[in-house]
C-alpha positions in Angstrom: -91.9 -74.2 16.3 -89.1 -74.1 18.8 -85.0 -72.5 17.4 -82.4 -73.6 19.5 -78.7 -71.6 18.2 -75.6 -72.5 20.1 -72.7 -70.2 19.5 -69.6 -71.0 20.7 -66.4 -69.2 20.6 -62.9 -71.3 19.3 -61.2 -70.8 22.8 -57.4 -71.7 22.1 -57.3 -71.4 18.4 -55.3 -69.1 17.1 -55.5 -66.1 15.2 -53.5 -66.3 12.4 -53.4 -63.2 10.4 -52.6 -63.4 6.6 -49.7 -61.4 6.7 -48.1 -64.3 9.5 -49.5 -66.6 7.0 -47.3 -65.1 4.0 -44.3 -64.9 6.6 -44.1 -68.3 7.3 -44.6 -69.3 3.5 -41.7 -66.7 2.6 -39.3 -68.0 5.4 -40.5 -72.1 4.1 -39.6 -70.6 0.6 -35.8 -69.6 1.5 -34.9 -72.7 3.8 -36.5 -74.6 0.8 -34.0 -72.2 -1.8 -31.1 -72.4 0.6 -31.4 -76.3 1.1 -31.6 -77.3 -3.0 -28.5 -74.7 -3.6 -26.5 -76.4 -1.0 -27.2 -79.7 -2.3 -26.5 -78.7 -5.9 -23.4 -77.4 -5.1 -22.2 -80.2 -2.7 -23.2 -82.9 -5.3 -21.4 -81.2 -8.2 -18.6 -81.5 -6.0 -16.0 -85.5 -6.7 -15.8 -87.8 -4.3 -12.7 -86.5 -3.4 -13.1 -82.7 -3.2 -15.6 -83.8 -0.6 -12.5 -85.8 1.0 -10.8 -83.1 1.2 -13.5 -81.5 2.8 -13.8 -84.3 5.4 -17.3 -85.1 4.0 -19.0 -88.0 2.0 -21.4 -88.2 -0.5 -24.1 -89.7 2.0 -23.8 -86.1 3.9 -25.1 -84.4 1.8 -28.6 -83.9 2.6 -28.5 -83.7 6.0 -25.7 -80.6 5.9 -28.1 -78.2 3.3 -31.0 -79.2 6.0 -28.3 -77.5 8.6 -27.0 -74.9 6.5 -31.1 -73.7 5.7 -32.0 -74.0 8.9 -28.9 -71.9 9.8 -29.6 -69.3 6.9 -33.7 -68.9 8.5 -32.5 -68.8 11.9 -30.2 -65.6 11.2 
């Protein structure tokens, strides 16, 4: 009886380490925490204390998606 056993290496794929892997789940984590506190305290805010701000209700999400992105990139 004839074994044939092919063994090839993963060229290219990388090598992710669990401590990157816990990095990147921490750093998702506080863009996640940053984004749902900016958008709780932007919508507690009236219509017109966003006025006054020069902002609208429809802003909302796409400013906390700024202001995390912001927070992670510091």
């Amino acid at each position: 009886m004839a074994v044939a056993t092919q063994n090839t290496a993963l060229k290219g794929a990388p090598a992710v380490s669990l401590a990157s892997l816990f990095e990147a789940a921490k750093t998702r984590f506080t863009r996640y925490r940053v984004y749902r506190q900016t958008v709780h305290e932007l919508s507690d805010l009236s219509n017109r204390e966003l006025a006054d701000l020069g902002l609208h209700r429809s802003m909302i999400r796409r400013l906390a998606q700024q202001a995390a992105e912001e927070h992670v990139a510091r």
